[in-house]
C-alpha positions in Angstrom: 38.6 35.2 -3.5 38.5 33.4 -0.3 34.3 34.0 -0.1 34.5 32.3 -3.7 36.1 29.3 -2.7 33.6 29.1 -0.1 30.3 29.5 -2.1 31.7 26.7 -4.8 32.4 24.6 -1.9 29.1 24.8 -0.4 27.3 24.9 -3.6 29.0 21.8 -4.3 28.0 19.9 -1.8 24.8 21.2 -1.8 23.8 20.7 -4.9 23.5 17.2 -4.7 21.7 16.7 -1.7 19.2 19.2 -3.3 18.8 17.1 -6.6 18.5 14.1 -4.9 15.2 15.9 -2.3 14.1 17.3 -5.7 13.8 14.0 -7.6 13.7 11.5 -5.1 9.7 11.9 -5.3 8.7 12.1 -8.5 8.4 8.7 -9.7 6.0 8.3 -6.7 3.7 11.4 -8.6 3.0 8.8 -11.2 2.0 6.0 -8.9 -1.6 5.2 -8.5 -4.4 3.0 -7.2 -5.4 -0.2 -8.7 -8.4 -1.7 -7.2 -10.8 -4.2 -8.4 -12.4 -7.5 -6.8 -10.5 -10.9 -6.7 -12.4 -14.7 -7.1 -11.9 -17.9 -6.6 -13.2 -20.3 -8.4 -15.9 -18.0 -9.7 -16.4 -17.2 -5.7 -15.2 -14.2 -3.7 -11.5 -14.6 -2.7 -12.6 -13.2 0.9 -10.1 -12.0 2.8 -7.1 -13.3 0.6 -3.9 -12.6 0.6 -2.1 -11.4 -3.2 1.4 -11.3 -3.5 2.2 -8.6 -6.0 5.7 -8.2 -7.7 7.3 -6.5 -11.0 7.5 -8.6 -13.6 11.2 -8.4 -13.8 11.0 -9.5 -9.9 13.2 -6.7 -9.0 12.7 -5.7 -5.4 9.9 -6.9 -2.9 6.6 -8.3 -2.9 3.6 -6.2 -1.5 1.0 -8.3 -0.2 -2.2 -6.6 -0.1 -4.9 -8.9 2.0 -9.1 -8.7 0.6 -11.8 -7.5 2.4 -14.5 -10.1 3.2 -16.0 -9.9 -0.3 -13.3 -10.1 -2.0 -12.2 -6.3 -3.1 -8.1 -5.5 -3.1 -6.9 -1.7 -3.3 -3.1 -1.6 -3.8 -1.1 2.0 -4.6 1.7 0.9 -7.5 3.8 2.4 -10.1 3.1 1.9 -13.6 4.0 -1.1 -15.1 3.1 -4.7 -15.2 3.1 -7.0 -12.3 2.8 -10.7 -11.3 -0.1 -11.4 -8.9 -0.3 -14.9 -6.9 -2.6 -15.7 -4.5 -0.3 -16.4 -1.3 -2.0 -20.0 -0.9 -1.8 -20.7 -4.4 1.8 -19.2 -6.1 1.6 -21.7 -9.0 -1.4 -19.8 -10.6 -0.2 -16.0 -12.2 -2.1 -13.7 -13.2 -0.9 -10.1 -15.1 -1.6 -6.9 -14.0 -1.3 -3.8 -15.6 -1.0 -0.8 -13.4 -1.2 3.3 -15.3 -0.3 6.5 -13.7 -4.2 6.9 -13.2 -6.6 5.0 -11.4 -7.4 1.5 -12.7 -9.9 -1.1 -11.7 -8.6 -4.6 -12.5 -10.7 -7.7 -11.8 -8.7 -11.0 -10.7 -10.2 -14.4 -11.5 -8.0 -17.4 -10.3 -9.0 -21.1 -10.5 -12.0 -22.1 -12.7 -13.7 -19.1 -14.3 
């Protein structure tokens, strides 16, 4: 009886933890990489910082900074996302990120 006690006890406040090690990474599983190349005025947006956020603005932003032509590679969950340039926040563009890999050109200013 006493052993009993002790099992539901411990399986009790096991079994949480477990569920929560057990699920705590699966939304990451359907994360992935969106990449593409950002302009500027129909020009390279050379090394650029993007502010990316959810849509609903829950959490953070990631900033993800170009390479010197222009090319961004960001790892996000799917679902749509604001994207600013960090100079120019006025000017949002949408961004659609899938639980596979997606290549998304940005064009801000004139196109």
């Amino acid at each position: 009886m006493r052993t009993t006690r002790v099992c539901c006890r411990l399986l009790s406040t096991l079994a949480p933890v477990a569920c929560l090690l057990l699920f705590a990474g699966v939304p990451s599983v359907w994360a992935d990489v969106v990449s593409g190349h950002v302009t500027l005025d129909g020009r390279p947006a050379a090394n650029s910082v993007l502010v990316v956020r959810t849509e609903e603005k829950k959490g953070g932003a990631i900033e993800v900074r170009t390479t010197d032509k222009g090319f961004y590679r960001v790892f996000l969950q799917p679902g749509r996302y604001q994207v600013t340039l960090k100079d120019r926040p006025a000017e949002v563009l949408v961004l659609e990120s899938l639980p596979a890999p997606v290549t998304r050109d940005l064009a801000f200013g004139r196109r």
